[in-house]
PAMIBA-951317 format. One record per residue (C-alpha): x, y, z. Coordinates in steps of 0.001 Angstrom, whole numbers, plus 500000, padded with zeros to 6 digits. Each point is the difference from the previous one (the first is absolute). Layout:
<recs>
XYZ;...
</recs>
This chain:
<recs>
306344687401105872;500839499826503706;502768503054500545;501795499356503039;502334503010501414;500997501915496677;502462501371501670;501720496822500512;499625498955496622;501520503110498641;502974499913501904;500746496307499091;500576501765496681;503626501893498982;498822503597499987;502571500908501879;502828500068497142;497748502481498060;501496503325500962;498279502735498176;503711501482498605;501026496450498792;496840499835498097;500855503291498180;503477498823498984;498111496597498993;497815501512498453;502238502275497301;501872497132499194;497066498110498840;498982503114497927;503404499873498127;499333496971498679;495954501453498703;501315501358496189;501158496400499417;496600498755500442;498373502429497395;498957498158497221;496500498785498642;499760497133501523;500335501435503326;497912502635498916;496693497646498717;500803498150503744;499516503281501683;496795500995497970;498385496798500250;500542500154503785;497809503570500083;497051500645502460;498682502569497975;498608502497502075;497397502729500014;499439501034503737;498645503689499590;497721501976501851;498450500837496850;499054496624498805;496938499542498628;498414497449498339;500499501470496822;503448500567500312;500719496625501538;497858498386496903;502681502082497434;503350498644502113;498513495894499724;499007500301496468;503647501230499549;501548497041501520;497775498198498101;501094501207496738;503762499849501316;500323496632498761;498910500443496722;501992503145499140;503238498776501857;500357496535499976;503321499592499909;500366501175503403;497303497624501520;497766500934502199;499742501870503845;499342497535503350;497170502112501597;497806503137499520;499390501515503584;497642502325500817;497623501148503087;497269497821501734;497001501635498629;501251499278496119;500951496227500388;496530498739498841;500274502786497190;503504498634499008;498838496316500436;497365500344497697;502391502157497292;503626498348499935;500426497270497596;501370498185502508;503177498495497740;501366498910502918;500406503481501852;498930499893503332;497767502732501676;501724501466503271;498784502638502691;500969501632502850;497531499376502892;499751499460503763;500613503890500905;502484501387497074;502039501585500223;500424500555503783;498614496635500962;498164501961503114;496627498735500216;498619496607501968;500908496508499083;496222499323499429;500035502639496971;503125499234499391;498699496082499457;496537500691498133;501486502545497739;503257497136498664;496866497203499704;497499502322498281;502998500697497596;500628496252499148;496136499502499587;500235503418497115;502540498181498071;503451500478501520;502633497781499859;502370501538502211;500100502037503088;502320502816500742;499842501550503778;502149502038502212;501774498990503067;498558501810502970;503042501977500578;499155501668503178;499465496506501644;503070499031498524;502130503106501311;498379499572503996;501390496738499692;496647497720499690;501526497555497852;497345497265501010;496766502078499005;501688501182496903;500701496127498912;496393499038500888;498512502709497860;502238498516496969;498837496690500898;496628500447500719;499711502181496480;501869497393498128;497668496814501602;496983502262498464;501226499763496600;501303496618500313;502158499117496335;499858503729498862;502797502160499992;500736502056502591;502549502853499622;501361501523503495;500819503621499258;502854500607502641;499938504195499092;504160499935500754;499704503357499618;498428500508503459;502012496626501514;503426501903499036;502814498039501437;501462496414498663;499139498172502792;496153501367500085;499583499076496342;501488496542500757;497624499360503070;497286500783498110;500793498316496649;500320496838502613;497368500690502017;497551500412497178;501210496605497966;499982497950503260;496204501387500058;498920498451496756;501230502604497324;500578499011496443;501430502789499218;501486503094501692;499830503745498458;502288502867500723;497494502655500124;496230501016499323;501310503321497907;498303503018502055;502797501116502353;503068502007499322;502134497349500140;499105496332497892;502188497404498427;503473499770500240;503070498119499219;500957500123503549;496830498316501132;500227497695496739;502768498468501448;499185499480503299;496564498670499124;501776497461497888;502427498530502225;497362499768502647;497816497897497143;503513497815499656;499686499241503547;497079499154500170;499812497853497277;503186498045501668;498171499654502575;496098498917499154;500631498807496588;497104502629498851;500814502440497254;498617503355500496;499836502452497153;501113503592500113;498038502907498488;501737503754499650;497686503301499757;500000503516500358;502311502399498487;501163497339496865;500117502700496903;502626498388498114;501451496908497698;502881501122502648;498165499719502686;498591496400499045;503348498424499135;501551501130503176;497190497899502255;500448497141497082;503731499698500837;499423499894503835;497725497855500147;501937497867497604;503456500236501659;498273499126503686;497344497613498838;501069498420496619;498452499475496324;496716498009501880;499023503102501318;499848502219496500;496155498850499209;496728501374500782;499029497116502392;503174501575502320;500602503262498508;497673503373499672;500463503394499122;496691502260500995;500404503431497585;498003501365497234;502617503070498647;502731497046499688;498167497543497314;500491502857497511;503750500212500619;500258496269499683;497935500216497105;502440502313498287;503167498230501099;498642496932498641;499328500872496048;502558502960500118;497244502788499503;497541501745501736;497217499153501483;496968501893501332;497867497069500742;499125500549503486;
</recs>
């Protein structure tokens, strides 16, 4: 993909109207409308549009072994509910999980190419996303390089997207944007823009491991930037929320944004991802009114 001047392309974009205390107000009135969407259809949506997640620094392979032969028993014990999208785990297990999902149509993610701080070379950054794709994964999630992005080096920060996606050719690739860190409206924008007009199919609030992850405030912006983009190129991107997502509560209130701002089209696992482990159980519960352990 030949990136000319970033900075030109982002600015032929509306950033401009998102001011970060608009957003706010936006973004409670959305969330007034969230109990209204609690009910079990909503609820299978949301679960079926998991990235089930076990990113730990105690992984082993034992433990990672126990968590797939889980979500391969999931559909058997709770089929009502259907199934998750993805199981996502570390580099060094994708082979293992390869070679233990029963695939069932759930896709095998990872986070590669420097996670979580995305600060290692763009050789690395390249082997490690192919030699993941050659192991067995179907999709690839990496972080923006944030410092890059912050000194203002839109260009090489597109490139590295580009360059990363071109490697993995019709595989996923997932562009963490870690809003946490980008703070401010109009930084999440740029880089939700920034990283779609680089190749990415989807774009991810945050990797998890800093004090601040995914948010409704981000939610939003993320999505209208996806909107605009989509008016523009005619190329739907999907959006994936992680970090921090505990609750049912927590899941309906990123359903109903992303519903309100990018319609019904959006509310499937080809456009739509929640990355948590904790939050299956809760969804679990909510969905056959009892609790549930599972996970």
């Amino acid at each position: 993909m030949n990136l000319i001047n970033m900075n030109a392309i982002l600015n032929s974009y509306k950033k401009g109207i998102l001011k970060d205390e608009i957003v706010h107000q936006e973004v409670e009135k959305i969330i007034n409308k969230s109990s209204s969407n609690k009910n079990k259809e909503v609820l299978k949506t949301c679960f079926n549009s998991l990235d089930l997640t076990s990113l730990n620094q105690k992984d082993n392979e034992t433990t990672i072994k126990e968590f797939i032969e889980k979500v391969n028993n999931l559909g058997t014990l709770y089929n009502e509910i259907g199934n998750i999208a993805a199981i996502c785990v570390y580099p060094s297990f994708v082979k293992l999980a390869y070679n233990t999902l029963n695939k069932n149509g759930i896709k095998i993610a990872t986070v590669a190419a420097g996670f979580p701080h995305s600060q290692t070379m763009i050789e690395i950054k390249l082997a490690e996303s192919m030699l993941c794709i050659h192991d067995g994964a179907n999709e690839i999630d990496i972080v923006l390089s944030i410092g890059k992005f912050l000194n203002g080096k839109y260009d090489e920060v597109a490139e590295e997207i580009s360059e990363i996606k071109a490697s993995i050719k019709e595989k996923k690739l997932k562009v963490i944007l870690e809003t946490g860190a980008l703070e401010t409206a109009e930084n999440i924008y740029n880089a939700s823009t920034l990283a779609m007009e680089a190749g990415a199919d989807f774009i991810k609030t945050s990797t998890g491991k800093i004090n601040v992850s995914a948010s409704p405030f981000s939610a939003y912006v993320m999505c209208n930037s996806i909107k605009d983009f989509y008016k523009k190129n005619k190329r739907k991107v999907g959006i994936k929320v992680a970090g921090g997502i505990t609750s049912t509560e927590d899941v309906i209130n990123y359903y109903t944004i992303i519903k309100e701002i990018l319609g019904e089209e959006w509310l499937n696992n080809d456009y739509f991802r929640i990355g948590a482990s904790r939050v299956a159980n809760s969804l679990l519960s909510d969905f056959y009114n009892k609790d549930i352990k599972y996970f």
